[in-house]
PDB file of N, CA, C, O and CB in Angstrom:
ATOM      1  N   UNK A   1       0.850  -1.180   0.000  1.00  0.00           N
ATOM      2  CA  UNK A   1       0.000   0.000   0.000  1.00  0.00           C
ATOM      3  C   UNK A   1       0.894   1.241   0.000  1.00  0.00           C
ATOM      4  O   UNK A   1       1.804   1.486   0.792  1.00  0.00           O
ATOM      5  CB  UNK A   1      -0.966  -0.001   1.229  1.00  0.00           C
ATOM      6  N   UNK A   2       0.454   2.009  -1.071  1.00  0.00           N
ATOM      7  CA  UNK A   2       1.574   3.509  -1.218  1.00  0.00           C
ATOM      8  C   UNK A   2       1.318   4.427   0.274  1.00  0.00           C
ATOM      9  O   UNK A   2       0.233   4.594   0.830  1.00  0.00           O
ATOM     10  CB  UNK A   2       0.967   4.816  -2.931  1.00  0.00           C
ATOM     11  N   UNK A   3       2.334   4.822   0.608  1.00  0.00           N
ATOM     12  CA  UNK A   3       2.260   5.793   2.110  1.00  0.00           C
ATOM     13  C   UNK A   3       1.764   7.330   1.673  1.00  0.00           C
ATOM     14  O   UNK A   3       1.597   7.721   0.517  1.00  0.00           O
ATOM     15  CB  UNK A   3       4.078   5.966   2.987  1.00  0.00           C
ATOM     16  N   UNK A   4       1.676   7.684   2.240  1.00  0.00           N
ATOM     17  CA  UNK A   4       1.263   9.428   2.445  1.00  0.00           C
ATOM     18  C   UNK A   4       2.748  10.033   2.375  1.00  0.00           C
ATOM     19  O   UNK A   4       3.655   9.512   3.026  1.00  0.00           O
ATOM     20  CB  UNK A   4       0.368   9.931   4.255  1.00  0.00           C
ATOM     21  N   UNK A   5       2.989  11.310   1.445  1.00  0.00           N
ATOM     22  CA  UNK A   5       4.087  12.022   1.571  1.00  0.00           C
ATOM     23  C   UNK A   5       3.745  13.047   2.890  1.00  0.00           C
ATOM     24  O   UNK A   5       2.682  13.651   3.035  1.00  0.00           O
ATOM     25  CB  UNK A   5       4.423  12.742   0.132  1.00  0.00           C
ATOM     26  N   UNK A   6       4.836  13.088   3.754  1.00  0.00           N
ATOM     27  CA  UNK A   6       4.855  14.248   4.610  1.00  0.00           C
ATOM     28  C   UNK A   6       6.043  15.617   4.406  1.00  0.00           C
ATOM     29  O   UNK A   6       5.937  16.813   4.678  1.00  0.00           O
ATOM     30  CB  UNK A   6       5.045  13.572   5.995  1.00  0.00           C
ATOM     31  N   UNK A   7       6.770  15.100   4.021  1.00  0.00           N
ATOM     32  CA  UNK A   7       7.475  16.146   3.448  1.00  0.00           C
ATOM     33  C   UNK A   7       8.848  15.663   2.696  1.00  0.00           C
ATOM     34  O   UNK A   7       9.035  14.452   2.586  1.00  0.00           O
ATOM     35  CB  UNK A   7       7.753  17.152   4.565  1.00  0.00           C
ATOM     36  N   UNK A   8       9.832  16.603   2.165  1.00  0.00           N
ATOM     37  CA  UNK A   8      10.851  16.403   1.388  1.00  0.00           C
ATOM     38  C   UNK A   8      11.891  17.712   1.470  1.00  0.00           C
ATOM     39  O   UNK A   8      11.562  18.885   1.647  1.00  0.00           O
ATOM     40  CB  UNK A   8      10.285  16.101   0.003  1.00  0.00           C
ATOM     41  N   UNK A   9      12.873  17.322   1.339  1.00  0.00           N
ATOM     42  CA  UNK A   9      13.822  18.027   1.210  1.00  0.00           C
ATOM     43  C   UNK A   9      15.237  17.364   0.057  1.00  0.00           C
ATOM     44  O   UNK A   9      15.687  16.219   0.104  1.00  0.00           O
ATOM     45  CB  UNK A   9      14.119  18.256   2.708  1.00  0.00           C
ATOM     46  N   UNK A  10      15.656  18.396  -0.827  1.00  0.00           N
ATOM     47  CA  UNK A  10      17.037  18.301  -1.527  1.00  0.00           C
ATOM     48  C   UNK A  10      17.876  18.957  -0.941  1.00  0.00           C
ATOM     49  O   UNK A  10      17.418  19.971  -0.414  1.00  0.00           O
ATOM     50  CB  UNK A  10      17.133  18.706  -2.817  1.00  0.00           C
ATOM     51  N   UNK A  11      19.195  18.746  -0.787  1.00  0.00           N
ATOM     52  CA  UNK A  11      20.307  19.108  -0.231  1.00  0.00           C
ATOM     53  C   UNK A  11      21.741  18.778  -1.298  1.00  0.00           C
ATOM     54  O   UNK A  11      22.115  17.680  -1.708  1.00  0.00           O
ATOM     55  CB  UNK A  11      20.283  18.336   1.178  1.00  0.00           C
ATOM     56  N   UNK A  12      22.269  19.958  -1.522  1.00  0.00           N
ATOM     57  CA  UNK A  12      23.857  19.087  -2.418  1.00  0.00           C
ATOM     58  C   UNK A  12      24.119  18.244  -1.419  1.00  0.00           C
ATOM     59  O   UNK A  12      23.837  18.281  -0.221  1.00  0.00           O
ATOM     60  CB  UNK A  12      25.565  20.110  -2.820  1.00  0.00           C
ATOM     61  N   UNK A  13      24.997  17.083  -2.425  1.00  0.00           N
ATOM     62  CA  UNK A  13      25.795  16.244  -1.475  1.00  0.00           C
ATOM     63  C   UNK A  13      26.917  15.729  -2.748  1.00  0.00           C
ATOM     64  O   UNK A  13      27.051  14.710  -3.426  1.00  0.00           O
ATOM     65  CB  UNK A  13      24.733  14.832  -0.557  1.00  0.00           C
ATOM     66  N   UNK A  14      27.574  16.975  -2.641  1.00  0.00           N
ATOM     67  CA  UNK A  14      28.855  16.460  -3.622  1.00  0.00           C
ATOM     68  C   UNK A  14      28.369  17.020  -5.026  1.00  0.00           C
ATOM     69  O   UNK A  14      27.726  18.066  -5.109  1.00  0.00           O
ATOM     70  CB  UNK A  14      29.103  14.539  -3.693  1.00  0.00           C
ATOM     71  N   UNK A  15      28.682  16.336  -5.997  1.00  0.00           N
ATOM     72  CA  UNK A  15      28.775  16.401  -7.208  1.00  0.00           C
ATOM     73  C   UNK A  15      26.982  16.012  -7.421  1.00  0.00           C
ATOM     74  O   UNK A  15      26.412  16.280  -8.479  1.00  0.00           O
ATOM     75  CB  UNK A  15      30.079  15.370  -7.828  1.00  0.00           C
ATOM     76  N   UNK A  16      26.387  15.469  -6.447  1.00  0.00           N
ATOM     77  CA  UNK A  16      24.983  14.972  -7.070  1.00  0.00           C
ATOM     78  C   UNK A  16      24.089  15.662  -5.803  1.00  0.00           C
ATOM     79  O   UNK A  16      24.505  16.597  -5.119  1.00  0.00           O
ATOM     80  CB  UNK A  16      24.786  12.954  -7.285  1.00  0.00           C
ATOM     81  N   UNK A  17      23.010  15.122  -5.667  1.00  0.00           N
ATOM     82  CA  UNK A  17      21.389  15.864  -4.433  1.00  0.00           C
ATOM     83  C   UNK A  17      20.939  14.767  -3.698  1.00  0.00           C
ATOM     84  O   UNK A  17      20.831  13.619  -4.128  1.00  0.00           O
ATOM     85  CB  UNK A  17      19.606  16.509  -5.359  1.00  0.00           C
ATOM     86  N   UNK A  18      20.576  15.321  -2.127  1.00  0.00           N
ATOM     87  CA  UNK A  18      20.184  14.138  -1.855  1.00  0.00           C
ATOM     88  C   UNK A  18      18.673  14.312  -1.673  1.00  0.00           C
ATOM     89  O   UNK A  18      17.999  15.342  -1.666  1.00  0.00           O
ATOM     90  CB  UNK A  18      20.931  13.571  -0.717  1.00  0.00           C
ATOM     91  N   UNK A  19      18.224  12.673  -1.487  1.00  0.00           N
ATOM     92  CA  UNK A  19      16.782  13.601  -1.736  1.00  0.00           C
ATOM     93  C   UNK A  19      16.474  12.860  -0.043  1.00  0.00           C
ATOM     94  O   UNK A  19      17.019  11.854   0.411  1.00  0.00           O
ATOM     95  CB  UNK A  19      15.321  13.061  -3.583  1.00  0.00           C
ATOM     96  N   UNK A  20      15.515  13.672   0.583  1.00  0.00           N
ATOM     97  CA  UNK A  20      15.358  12.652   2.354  1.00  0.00           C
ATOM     98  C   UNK A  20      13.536  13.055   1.710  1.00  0.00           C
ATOM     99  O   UNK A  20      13.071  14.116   1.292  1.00  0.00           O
ATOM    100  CB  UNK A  20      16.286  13.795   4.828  1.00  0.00           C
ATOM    101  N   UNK A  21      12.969  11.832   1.866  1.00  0.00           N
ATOM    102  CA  UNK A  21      11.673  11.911   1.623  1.00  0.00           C
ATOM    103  C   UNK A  21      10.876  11.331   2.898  1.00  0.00           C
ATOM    104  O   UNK A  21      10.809  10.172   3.306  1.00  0.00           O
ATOM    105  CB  UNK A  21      11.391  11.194   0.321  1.00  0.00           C
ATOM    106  N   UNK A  22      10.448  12.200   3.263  1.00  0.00           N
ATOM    107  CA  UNK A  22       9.511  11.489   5.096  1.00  0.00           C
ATOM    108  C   UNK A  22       8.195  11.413   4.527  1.00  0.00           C
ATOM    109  O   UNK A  22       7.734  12.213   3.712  1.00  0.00           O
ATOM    110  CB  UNK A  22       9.372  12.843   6.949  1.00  0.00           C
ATOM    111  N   UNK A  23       7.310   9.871   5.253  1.00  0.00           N
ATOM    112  CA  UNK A  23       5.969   9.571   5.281  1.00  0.00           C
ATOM    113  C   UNK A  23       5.612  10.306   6.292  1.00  0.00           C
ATOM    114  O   UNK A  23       6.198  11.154   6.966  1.00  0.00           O
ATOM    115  CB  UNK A  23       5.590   8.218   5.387  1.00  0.00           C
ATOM    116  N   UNK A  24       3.941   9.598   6.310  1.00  0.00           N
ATOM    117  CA  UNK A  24       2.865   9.975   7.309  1.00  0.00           C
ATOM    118  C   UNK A  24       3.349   9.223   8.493  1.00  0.00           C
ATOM    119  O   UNK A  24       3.018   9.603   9.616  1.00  0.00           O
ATOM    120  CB  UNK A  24       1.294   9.572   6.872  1.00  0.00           C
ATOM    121  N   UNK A  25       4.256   7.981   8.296  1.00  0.00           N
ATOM    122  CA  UNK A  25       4.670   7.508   9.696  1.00  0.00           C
ATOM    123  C   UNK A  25       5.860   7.965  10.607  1.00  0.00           C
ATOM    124  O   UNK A  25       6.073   7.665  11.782  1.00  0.00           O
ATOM    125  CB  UNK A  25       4.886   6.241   9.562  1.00  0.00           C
ATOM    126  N   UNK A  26       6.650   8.846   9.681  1.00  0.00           N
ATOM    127  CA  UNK A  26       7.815   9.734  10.257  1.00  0.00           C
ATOM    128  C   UNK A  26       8.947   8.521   9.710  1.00  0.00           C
ATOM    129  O   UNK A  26      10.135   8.645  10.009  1.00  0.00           O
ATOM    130  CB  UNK A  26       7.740  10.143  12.289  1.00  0.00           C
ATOM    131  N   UNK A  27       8.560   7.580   9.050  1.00  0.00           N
ATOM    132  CA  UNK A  27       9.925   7.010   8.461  1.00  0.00           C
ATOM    133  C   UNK A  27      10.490   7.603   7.122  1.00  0.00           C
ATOM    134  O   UNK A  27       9.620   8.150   6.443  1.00  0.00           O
ATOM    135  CB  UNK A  27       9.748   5.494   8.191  1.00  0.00           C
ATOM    136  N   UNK A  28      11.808   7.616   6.573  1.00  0.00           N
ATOM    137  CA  UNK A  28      12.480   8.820   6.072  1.00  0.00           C
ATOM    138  C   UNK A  28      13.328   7.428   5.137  1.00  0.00           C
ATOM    139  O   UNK A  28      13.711   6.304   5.460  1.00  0.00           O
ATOM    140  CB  UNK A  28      13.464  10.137   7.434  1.00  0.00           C
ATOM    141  N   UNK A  29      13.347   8.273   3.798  1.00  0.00           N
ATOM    142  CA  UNK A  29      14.114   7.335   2.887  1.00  0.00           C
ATOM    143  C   UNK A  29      14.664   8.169   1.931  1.00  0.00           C
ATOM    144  O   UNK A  29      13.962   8.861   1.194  1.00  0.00           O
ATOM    145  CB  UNK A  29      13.287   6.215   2.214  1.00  0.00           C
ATOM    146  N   UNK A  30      16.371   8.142   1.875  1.00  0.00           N
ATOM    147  CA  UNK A  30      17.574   9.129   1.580  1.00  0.00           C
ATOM    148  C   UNK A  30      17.716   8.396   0.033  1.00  0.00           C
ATOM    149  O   UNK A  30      18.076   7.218   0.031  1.00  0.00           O
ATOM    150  CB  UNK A  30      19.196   9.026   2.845  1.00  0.00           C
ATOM    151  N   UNK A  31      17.480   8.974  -1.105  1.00  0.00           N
ATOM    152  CA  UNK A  31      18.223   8.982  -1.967  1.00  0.00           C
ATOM    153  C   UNK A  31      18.964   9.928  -3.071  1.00  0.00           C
ATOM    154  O   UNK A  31      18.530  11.049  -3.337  1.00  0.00           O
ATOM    155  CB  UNK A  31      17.776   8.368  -2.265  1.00  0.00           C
ATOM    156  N   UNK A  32      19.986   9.437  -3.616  1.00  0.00           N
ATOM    157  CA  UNK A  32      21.091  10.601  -4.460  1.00  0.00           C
ATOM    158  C   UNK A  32      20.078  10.651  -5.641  1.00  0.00           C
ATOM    159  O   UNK A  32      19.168   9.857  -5.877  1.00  0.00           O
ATOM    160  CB  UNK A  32      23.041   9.975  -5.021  1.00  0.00           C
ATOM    161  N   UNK A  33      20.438  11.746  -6.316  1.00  0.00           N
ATOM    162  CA  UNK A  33      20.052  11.995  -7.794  1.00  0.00           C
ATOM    163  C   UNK A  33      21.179  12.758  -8.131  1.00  0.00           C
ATOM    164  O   UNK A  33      22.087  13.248  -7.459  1.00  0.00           O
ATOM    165  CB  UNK A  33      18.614  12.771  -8.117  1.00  0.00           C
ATOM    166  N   UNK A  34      20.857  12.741  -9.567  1.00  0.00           N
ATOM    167  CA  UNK A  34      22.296  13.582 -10.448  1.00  0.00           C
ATOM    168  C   UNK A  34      20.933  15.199 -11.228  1.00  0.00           C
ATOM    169  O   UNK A  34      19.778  15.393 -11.608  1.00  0.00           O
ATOM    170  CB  UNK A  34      23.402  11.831 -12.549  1.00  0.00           C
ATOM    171  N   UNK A  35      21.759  15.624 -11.092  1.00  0.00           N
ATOM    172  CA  UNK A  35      21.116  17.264 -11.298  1.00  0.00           C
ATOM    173  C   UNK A  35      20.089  16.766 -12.709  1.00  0.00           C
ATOM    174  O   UNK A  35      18.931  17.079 -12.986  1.00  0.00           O
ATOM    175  CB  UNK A  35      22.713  18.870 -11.820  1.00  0.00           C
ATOM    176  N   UNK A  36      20.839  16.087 -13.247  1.00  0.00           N
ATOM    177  CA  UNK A  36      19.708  15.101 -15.222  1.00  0.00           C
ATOM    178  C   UNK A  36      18.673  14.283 -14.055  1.00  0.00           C
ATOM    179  O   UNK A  36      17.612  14.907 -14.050  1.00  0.00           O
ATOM    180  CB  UNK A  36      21.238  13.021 -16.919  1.00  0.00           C
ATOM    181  N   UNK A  37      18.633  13.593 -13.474  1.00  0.00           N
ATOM    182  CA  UNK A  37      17.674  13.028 -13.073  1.00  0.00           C
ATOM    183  C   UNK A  37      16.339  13.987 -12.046  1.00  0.00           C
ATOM    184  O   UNK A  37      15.202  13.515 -12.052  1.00  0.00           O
ATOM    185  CB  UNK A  37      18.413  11.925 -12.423  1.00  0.00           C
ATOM    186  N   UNK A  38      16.571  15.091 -11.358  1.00  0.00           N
ATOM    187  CA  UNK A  38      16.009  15.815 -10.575  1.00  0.00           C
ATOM    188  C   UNK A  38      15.331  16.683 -11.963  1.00  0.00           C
ATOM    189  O   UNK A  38      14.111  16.847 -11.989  1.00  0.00           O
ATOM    190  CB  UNK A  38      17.037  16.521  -9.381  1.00  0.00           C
ATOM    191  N   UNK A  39      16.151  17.187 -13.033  1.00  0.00           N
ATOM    192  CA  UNK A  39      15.481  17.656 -14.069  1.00  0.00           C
ATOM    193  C   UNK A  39      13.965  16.739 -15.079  1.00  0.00           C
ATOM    194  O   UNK A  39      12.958  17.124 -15.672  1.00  0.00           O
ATOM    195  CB  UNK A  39      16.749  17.898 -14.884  1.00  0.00           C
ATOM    196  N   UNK A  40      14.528  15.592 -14.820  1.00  0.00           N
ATOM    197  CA  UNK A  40      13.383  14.627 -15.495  1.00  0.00           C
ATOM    198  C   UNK A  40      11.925  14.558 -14.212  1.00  0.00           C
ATOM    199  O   UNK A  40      10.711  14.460 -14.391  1.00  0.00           O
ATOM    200  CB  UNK A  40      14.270  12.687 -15.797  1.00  0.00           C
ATOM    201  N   UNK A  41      12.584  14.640 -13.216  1.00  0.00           N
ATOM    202  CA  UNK A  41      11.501  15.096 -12.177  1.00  0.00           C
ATOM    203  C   UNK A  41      10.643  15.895 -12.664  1.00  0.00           C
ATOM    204  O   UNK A  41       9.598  15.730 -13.294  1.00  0.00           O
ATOM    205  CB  UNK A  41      11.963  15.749 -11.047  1.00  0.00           C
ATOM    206  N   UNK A  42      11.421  17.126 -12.158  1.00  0.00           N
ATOM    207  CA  UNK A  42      10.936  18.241 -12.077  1.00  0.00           C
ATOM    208  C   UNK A  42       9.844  18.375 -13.088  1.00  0.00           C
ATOM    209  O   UNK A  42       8.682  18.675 -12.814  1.00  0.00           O
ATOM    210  CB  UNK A  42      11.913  19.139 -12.156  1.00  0.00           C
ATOM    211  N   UNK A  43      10.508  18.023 -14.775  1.00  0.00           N
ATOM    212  CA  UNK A  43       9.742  18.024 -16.013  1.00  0.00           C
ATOM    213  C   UNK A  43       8.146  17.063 -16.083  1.00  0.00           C
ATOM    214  O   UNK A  43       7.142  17.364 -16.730  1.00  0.00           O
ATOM    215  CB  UNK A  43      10.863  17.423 -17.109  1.00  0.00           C
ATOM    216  N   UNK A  44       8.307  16.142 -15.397  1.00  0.00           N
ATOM    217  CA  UNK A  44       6.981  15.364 -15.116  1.00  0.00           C
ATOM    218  C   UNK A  44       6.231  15.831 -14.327  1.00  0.00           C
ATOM    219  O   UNK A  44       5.015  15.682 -14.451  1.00  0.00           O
ATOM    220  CB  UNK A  44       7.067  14.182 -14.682  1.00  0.00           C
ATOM    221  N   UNK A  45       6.876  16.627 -13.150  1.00  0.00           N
ATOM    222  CA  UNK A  45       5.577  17.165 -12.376  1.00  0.00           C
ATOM    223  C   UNK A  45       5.209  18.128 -13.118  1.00  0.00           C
ATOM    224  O   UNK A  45       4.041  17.971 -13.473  1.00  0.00           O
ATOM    225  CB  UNK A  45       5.706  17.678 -10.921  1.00  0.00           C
ATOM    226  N   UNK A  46       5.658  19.014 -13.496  1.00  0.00           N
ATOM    227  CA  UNK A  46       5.287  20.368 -14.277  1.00  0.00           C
ATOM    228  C   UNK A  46       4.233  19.231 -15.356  1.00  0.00           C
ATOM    229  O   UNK A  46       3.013  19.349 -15.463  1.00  0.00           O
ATOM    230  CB  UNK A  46       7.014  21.504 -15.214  1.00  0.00           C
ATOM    231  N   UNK A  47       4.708  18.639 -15.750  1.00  0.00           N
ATOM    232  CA  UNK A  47       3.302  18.140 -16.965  1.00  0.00           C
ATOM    233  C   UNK A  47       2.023  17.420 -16.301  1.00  0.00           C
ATOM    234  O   UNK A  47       0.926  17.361 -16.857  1.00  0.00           O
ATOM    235  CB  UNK A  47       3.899  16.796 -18.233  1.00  0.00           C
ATOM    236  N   UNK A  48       2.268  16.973 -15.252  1.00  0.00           N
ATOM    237  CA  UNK A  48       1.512  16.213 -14.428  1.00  0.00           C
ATOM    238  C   UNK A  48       0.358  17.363 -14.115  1.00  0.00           C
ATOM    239  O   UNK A  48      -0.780  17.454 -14.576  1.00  0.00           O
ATOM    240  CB  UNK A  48       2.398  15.576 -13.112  1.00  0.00           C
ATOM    241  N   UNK A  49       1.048  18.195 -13.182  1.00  0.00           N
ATOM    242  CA  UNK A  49       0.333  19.769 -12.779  1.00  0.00           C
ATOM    243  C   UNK A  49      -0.053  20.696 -14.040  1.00  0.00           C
ATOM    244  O   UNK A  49      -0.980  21.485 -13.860  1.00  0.00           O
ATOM    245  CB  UNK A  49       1.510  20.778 -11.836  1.00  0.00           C
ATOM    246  N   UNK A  50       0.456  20.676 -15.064  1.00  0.00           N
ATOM    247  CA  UNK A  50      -0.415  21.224 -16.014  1.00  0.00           C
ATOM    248  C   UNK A  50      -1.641  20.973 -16.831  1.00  0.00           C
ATOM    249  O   UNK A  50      -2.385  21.646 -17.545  1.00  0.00           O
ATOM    250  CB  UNK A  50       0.153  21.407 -16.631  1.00  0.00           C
ATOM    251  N   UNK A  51      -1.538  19.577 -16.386  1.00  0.00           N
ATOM    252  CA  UNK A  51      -2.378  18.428 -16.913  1.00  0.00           C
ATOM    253  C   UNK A  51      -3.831  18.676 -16.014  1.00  0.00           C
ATOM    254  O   UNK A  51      -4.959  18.770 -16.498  1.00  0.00           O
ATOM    255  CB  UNK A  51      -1.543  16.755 -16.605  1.00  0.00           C
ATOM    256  N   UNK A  52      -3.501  18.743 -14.735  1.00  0.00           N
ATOM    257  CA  UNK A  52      -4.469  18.537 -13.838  1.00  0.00           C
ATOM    258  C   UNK A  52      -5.190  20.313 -13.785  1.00  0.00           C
ATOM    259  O   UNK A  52      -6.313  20.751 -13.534  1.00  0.00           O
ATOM    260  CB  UNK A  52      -3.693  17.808 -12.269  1.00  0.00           C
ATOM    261  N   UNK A  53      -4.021  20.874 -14.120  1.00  0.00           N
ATOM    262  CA  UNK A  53      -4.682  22.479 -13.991  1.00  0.00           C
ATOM    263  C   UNK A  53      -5.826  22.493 -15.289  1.00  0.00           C
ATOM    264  O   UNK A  53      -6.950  22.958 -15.102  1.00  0.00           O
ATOM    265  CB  UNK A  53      -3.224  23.970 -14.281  1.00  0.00           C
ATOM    266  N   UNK A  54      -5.471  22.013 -16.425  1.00  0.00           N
ATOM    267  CA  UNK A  54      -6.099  22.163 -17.159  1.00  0.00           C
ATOM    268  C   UNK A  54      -7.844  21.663 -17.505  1.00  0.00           C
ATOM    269  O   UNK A  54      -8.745  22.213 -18.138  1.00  0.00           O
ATOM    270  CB  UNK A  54      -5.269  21.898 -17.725  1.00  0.00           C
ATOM    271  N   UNK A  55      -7.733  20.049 -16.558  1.00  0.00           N
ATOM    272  CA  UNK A  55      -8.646  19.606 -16.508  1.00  0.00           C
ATOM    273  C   UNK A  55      -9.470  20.419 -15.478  1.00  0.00           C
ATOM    274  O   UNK A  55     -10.673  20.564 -15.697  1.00  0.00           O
ATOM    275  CB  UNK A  55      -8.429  18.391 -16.391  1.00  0.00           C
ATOM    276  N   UNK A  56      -8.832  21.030 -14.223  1.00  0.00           N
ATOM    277  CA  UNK A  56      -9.693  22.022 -13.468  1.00  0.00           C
ATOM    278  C   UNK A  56     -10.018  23.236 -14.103  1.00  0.00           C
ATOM    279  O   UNK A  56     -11.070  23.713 -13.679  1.00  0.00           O
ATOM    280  CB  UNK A  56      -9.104  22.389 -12.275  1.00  0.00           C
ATOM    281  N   UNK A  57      -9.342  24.025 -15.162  1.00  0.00           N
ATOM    282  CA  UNK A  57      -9.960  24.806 -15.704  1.00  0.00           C
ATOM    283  C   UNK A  57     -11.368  24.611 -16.535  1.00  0.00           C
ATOM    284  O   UNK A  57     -12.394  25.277 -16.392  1.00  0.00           O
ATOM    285  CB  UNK A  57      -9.109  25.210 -16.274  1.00  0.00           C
ATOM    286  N   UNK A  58     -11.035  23.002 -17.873  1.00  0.00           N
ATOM    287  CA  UNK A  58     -12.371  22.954 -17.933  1.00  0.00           C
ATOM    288  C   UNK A  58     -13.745  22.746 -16.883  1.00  0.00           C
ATOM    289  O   UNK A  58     -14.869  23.211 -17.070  1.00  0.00           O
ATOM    290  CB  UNK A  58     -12.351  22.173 -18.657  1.00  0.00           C
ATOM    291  N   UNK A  59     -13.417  22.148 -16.070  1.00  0.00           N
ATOM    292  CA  UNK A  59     -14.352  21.913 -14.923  1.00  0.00           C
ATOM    293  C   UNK A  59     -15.352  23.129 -14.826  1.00  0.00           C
ATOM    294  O   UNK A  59     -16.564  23.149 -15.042  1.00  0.00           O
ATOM    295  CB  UNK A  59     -13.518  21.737 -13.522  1.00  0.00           C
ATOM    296  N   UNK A  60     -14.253  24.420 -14.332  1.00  0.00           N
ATOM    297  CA  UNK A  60     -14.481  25.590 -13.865  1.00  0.00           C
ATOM    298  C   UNK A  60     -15.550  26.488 -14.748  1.00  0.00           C
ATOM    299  O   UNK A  60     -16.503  27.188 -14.405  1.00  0.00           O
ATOM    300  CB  UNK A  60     -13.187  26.177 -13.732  1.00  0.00           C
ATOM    301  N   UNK A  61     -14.890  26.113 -16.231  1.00  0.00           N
ATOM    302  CA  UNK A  61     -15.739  27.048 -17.465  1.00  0.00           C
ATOM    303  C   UNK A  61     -17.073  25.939 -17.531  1.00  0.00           C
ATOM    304  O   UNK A  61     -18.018  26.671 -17.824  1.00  0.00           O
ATOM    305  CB  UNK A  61     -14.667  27.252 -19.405  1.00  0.00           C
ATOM    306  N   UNK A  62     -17.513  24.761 -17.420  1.00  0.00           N
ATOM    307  CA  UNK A  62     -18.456  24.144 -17.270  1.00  0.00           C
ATOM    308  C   UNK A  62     -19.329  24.543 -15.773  1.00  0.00           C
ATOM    309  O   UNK A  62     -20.427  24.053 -15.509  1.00  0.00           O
ATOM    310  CB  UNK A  62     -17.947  22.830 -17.462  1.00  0.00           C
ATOM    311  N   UNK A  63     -18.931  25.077 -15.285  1.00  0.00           N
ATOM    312  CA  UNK A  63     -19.956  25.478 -13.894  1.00  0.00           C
ATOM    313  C   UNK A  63     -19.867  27.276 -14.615  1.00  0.00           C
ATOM    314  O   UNK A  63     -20.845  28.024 -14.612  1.00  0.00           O
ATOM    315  CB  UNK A  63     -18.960  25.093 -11.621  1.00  0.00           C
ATOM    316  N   UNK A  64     -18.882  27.553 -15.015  1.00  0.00           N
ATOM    317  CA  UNK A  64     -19.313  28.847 -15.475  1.00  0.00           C
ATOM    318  C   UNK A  64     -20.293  29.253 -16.209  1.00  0.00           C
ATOM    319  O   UNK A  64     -20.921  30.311 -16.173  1.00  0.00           O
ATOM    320  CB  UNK A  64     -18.583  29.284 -15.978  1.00  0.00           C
ATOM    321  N   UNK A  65     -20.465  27.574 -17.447  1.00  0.00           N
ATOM    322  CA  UNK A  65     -21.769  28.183 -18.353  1.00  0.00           C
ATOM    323  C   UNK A  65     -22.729  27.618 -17.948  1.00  0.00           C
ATOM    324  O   UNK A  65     -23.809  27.959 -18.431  1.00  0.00           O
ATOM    325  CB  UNK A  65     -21.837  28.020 -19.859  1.00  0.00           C
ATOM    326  N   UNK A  66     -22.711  26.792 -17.152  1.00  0.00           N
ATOM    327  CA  UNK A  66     -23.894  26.279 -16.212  1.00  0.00           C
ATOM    328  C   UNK A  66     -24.762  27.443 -15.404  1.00  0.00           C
ATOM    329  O   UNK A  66     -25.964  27.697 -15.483  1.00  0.00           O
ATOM    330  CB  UNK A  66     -23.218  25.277 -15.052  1.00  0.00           C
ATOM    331  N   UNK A  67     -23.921  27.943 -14.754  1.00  0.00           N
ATOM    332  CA  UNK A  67     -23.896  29.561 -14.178  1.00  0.00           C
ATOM    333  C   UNK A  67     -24.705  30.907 -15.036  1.00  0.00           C
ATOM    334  O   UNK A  67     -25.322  31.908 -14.670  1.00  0.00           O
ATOM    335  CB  UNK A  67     -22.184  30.011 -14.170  1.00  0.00           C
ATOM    336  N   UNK A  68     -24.447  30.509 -15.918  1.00  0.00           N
ATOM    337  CA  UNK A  68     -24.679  31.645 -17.095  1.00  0.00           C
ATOM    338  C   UNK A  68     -26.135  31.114 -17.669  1.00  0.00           C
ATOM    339  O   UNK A  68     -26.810  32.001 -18.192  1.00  0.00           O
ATOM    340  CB  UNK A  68     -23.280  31.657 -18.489  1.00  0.00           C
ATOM    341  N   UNK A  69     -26.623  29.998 -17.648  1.00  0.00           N
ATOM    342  CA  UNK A  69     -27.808  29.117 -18.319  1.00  0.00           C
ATOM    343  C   UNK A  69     -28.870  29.268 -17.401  1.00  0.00           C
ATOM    344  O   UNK A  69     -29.999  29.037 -17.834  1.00  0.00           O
ATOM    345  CB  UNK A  69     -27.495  27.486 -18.546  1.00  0.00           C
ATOM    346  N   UNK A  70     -28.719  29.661 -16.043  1.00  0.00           N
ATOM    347  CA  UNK A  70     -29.510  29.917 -15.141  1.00  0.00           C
ATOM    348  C   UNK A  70     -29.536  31.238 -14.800  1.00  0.00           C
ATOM    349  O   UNK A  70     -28.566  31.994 -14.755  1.00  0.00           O
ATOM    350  CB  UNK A  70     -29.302  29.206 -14.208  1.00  0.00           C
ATOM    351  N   UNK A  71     -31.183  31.604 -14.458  1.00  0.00           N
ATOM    352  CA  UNK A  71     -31.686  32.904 -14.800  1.00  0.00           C
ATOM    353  C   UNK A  71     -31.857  33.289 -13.203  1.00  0.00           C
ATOM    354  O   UNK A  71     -32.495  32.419 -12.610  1.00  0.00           O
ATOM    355  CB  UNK A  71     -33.167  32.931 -15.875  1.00  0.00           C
ATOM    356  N   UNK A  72     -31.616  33.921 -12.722  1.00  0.00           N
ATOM    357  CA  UNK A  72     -31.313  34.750 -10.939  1.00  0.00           C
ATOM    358  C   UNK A  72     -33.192  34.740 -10.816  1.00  0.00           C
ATOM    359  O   UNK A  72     -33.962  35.111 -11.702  1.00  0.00           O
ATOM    360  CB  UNK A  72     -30.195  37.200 -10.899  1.00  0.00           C
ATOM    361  N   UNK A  73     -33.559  34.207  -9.466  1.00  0.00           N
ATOM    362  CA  UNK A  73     -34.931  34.196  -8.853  1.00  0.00           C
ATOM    363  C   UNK A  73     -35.551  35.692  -8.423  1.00  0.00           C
ATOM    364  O   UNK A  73     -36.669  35.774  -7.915  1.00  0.00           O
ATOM    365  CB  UNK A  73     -34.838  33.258  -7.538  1.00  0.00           C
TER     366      UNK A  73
END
């Protein structure tokens, strides 16, 4: 079963980053990345989150013309 993220932190550690990733249970799991791999990150969340922004925008313009289709009492 996947855990709950509680938080994260990057830190240099040399030539590469470390990454300390803590659960919801306070257990903590350290790994390196190389600056190319934190970039392939980074690049998936940004598409991930643009992805999801976008689907909330349509959402938003669908309650908007929903909004607009109904006449004030």
């Amino acid at each position: 079963m996947a855990r709950t993220l509680s938080s994260f932190t990057i830190t240099e550690a040399g030539d590469d980053y470390l990454l300390t990733i803590e659960d919801e249970s306070g257990a903590t799991h350290e790994l390196t990345a190389t600056y190319d791999q934190l970039d392939i990150i980074a690049e998936a969340l940004i598409e991930h989150l643009d992805a999801d922004d976008d689907d909330l925008d349509e959402i938003d313009d669908e309650d908007d013309d929903d909004a607009t289709d109904k006449k004030p009492a």
